[in-house]
C-alpha positions as CSV (number, residue, x, y, z in Angstrom):
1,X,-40.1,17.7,-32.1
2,X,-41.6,15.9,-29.3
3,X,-39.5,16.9,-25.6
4,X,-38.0,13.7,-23.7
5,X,-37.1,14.4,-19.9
6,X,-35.4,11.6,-20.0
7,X,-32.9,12.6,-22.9
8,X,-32.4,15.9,-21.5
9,X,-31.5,14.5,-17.8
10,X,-29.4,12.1,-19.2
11,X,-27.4,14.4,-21.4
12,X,-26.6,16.6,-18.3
13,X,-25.8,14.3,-16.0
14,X,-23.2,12.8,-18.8
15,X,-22.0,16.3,-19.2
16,X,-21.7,16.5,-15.2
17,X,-19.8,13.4,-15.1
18,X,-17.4,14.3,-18.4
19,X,-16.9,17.7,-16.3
20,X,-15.7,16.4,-13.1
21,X,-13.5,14.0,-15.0
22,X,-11.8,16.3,-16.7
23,X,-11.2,18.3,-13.2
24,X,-10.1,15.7,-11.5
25,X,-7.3,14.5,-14.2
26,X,-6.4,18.5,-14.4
27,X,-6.7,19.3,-10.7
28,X,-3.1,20.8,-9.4
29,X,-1.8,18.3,-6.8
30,X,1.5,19.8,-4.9
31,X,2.3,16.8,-2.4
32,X,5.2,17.0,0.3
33,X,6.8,13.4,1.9
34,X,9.7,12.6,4.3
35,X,10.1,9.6,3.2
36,X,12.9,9.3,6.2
37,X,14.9,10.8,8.7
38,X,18.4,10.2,10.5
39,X,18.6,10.3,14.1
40,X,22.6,9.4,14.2
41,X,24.8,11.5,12.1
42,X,28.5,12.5,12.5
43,X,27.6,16.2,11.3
44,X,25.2,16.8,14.5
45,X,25.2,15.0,18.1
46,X,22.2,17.1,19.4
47,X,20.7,16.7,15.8
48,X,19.1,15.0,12.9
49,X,18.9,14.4,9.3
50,X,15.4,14.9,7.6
51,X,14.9,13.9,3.9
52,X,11.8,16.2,2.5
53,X,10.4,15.3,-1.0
54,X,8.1,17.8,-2.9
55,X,5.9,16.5,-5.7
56,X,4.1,18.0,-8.6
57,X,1.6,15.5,-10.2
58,X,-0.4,18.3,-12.2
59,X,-0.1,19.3,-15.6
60,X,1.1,22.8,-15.1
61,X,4.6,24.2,-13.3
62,X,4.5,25.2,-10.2
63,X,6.0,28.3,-9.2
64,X,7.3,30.0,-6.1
65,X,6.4,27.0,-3.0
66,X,7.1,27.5,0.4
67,X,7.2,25.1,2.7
68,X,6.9,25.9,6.2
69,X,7.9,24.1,9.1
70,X,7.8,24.4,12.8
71,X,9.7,27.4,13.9
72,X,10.8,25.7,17.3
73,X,13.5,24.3,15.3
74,X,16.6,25.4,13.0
75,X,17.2,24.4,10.0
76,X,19.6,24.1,7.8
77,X,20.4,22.9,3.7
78,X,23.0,20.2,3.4
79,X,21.7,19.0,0.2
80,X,19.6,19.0,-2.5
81,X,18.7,17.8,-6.2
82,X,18.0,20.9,-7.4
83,X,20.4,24.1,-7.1
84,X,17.4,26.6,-6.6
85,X,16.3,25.1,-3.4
86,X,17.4,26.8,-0.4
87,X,16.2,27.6,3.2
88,X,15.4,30.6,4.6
89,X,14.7,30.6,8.9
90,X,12.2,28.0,8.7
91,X,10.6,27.7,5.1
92,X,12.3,25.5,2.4
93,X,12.0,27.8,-0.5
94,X,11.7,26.6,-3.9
95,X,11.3,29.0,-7.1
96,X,9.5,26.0,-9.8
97,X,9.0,22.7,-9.8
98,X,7.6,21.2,-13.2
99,X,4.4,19.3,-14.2
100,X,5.6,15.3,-12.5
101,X,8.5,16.4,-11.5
102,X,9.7,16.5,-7.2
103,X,12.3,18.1,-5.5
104,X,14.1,16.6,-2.6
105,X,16.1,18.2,0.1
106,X,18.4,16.9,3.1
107,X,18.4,18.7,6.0
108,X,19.8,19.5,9.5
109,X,17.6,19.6,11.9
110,X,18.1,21.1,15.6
111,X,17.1,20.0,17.8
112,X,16.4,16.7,16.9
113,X,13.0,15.3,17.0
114,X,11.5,16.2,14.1
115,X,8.0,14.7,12.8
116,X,6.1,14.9,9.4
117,X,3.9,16.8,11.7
118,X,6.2,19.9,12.0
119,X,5.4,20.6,8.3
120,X,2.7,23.7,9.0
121,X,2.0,24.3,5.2
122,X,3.3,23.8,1.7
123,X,2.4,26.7,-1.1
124,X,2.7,27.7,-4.2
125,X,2.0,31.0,-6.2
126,X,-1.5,28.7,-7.3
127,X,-1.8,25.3,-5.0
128,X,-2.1,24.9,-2.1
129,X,-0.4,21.2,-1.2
130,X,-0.9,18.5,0.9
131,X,1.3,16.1,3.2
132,X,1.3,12.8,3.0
133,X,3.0,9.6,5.3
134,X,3.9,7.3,3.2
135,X,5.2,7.1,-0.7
136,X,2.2,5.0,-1.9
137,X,0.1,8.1,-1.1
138,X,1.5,10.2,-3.4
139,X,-1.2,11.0,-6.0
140,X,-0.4,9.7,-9.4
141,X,0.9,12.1,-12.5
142,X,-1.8,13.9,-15.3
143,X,-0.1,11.1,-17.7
144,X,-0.9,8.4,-15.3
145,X,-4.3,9.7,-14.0
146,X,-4.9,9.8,-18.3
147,X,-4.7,6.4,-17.9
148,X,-6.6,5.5,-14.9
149,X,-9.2,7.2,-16.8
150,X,-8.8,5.2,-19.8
151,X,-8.7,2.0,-18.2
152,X,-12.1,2.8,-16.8
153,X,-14.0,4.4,-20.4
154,X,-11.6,3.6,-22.6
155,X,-10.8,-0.4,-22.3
156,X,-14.6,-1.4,-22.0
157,X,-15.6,0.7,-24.8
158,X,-13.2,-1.0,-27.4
159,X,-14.3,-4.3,-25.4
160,X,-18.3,-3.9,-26.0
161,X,-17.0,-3.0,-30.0
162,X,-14.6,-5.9,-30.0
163,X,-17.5,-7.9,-29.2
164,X,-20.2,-7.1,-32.7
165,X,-16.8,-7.3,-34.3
166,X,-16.0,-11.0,-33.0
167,X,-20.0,-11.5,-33.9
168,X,-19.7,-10.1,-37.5
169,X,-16.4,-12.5,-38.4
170,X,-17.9,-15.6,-37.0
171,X,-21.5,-14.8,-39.1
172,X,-18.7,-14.4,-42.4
173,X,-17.5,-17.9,-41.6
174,X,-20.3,-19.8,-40.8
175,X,-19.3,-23.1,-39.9
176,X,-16.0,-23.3,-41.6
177,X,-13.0,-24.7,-39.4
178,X,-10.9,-21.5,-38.2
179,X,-7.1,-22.2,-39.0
180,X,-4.8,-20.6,-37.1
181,X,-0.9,-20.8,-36.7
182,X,1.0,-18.9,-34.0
183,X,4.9,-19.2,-34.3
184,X,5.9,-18.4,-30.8
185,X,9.3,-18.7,-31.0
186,X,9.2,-15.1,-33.7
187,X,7.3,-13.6,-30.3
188,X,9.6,-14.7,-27.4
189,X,12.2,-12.4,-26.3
190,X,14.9,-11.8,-27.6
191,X,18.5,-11.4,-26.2
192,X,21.0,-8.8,-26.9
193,X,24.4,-8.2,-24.6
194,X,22.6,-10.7,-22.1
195,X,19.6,-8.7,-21.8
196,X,16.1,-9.9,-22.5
197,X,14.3,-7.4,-24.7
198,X,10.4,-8.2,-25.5
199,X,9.2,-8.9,-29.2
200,X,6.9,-6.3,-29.3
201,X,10.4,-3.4,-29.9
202,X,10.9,-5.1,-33.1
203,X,9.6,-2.3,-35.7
204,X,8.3,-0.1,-32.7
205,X,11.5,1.3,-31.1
206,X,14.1,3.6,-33.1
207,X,16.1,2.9,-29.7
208,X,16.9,-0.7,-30.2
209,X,19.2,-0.2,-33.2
210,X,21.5,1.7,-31.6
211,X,20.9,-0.4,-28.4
212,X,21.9,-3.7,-31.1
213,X,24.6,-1.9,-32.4
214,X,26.5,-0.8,-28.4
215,X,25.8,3.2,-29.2
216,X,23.2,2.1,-26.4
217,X,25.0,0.1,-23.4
218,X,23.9,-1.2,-20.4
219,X,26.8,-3.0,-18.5
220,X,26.3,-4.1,-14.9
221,X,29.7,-3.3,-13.1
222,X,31.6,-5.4,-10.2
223,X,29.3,-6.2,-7.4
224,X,30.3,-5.7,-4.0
225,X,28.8,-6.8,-0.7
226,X,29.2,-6.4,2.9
227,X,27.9,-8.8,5.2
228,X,24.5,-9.8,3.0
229,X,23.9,-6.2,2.2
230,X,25.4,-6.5,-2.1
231,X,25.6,-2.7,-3.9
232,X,24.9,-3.3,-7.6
233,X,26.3,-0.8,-10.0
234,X,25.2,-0.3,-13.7
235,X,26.3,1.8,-16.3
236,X,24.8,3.4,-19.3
237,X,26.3,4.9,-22.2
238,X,25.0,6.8,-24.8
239,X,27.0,7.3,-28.1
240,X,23.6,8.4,-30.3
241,X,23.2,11.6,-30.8
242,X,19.8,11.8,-28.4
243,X,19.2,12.7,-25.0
244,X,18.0,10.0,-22.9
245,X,16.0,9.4,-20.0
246,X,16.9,6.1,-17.7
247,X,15.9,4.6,-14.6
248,X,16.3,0.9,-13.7
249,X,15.2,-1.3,-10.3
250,X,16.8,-4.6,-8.9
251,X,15.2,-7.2,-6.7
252,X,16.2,-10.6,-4.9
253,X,14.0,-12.9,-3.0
254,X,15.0,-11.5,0.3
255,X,15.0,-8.1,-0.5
256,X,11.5,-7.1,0.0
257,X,11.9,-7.9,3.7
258,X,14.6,-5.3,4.0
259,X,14.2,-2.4,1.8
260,X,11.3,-0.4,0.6
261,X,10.3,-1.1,-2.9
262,X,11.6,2.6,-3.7
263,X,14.7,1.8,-2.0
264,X,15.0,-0.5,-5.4
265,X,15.1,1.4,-8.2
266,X,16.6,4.6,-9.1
267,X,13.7,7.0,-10.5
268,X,14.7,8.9,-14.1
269,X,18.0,10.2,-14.9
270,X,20.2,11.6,-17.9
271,X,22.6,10.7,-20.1
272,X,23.3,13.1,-22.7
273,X,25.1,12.3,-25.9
274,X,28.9,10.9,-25.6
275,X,28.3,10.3,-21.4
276,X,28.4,7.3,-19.4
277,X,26.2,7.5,-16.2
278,X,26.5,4.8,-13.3
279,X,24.0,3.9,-10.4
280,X,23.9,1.4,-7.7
281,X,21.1,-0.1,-5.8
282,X,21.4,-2.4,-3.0
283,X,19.6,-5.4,-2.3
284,X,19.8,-8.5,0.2
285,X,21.9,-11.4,-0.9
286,X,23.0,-14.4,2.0
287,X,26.1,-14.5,2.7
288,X,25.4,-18.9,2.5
289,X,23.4,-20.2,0.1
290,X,22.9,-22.9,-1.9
291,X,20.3,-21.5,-4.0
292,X,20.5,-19.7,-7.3
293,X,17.6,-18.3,-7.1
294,X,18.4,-16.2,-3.9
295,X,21.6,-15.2,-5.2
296,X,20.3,-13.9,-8.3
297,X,19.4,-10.0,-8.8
298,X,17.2,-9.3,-11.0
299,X,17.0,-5.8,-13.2
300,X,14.5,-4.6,-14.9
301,X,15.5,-1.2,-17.2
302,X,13.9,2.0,-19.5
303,X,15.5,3.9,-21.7
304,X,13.1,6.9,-23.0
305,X,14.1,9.4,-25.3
306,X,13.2,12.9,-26.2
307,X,11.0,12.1,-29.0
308,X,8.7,10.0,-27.1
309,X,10.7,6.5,-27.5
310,X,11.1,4.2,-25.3
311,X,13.1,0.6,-24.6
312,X,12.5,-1.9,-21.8
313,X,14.9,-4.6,-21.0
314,X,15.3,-7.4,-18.2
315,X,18.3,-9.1,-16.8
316,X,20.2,-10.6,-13.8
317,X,23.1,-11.1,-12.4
318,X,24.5,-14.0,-9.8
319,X,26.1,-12.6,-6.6
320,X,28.9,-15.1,-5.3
């Protein structure tokens, strides 16, 4: 068997690139944000009110993070998502955090002027995390970096194969006229409680039978308003016998200028069998207007369950 440089370069350099791929989709990733801060608050006069997220986008729980913050300062918990969190002089403490999941605290901070500088270090039992400004630099998910990963190896692959299978079906007809017939009213959207659910959930979603029967209900409540600030509530119910997993967004035309895009939407909750959950969102609507269109909110829903399920569903309402 003759020896071929070439063959053997080339099969370590793929195995170099199929290496750091797979690192850097299972490379731990512990990210800490404040997405915002208060400077007025009726608890505090001399204080403020920080908002400090903690992310895990790796595969694995985290256990045991600490972050630690300036020590000029004092701190202390006035609320958080998770009931483990706490604060102890100046480190947040918190015992796990799982694989794409975050934990947020509020807290007081005094004095006040507080920056995302004053966050010294975050750590965990394994990771060591990093800080970052702004909620678009938050690194994505393993499911999502999966993805990422796919769109780049995956998608052309099945494109170059797509192509000698396009070239094999047109050699089979020859010349003969290709017939088609596409019946696009069967794959428009359908509508069910005044929601718009795609075509594709027909035979692909054991959710949307309970969701067509009401033991799956998404009702948008009374909206109220002050000034052209309107607060949107919705509420789910669930009378199946699953656990599921929710989170909606709204928009208007004018509410890009005002709010931050995850300002809009809600991020995953629960609803567990025989519960109703609500949640409102806010969003810009003028107080005058002639146009529809700019009183209109539009809402865009998921409903996952535990067995891997998932529904998608569009709406809007009209804001007087």
């Amino acid at each position: 068997m003759q020896f071929n440089p070439i063959t053997l370069a080339a099969t370590i350099v793929g195995g170099l690139i199929v290496a750091a791929i797979l690192g850097w989709i299972r490379k731990p990733r512990l990210t800490v944000l404040v997405p915002r801060s208060f400077s007025y608050s009726q608890i505090t006069d001399r204080g403020q009110l920080v908002e400090i997220s903690v992310f895990n986008r790796g595969f694995k729980t985290e256990e045991t993070i600490d972050v630690v913050l300036s020590n000029v300062m004092h701190y202390e918990l006035v609320g958080s998502n998770s009931h483990d969190a706490q604060v102890v002089g100046n480190k947040i403490v918190i015992p796990r955090i799982g694989p794409s999941e975050d934990v947020t605290v509020l807290l007081l901070v005094e004095p006040s002027g507080f920056k995302p500088d004053d966050i010294i270090q975050c750590l965990s039992k394994d990771t060591k995390g990093s800080t970052v400004a702004k909620l678009e630099n938050v690194p994505p998910n393993g499911p999502q970096r999966i993805i990422i990963v796919g769109m780049f190896v995956v998608v052309p692959a099945l494109l170059y194969g797509t192509t000698f299978a396009l070239n094999y079906a047109f050699a089979l007809l020859n010349d003969r006229p290709v017939v088609t017939s596409t019946n696009e009213d069967n794959l428009a959207p359908f509508e069910v409680s005044g929601w718009k659910i795609p075509h594709f959930y027909k035979g692909n979603s054991s959710l949307l039978e309970p969701f067509v029967e009401g033991n799956i209900t998404a009702t948008v409540g009374d909206v109220s308003r002050k000034g052209e600030i309107a607060t949107v509530p919705i509420s789910f119910g669930n009378q199946t016998s699953e656990v599921l997993k929710i989170s909606f967004s709204v928009n208007t035309a004018l509410s890009g200028k005002r709010f931050k895009s995850y300002e809009l939407s809600t991020g995953e909750f629960i609803v567990i069998p025989g519960k109703t959950e609500t949640r409102s969102l806010r969003v810009v609507v003028p107080e005058v207007s002639k146009s529809q269109a700019e009183r209109t909110v539009f809402i865009d829903a998921n409903i996952k369950s535990m067995t891997g399920q998932t529904l998608s569903f569009q709406g809007g309402t009209e804001v007087k």
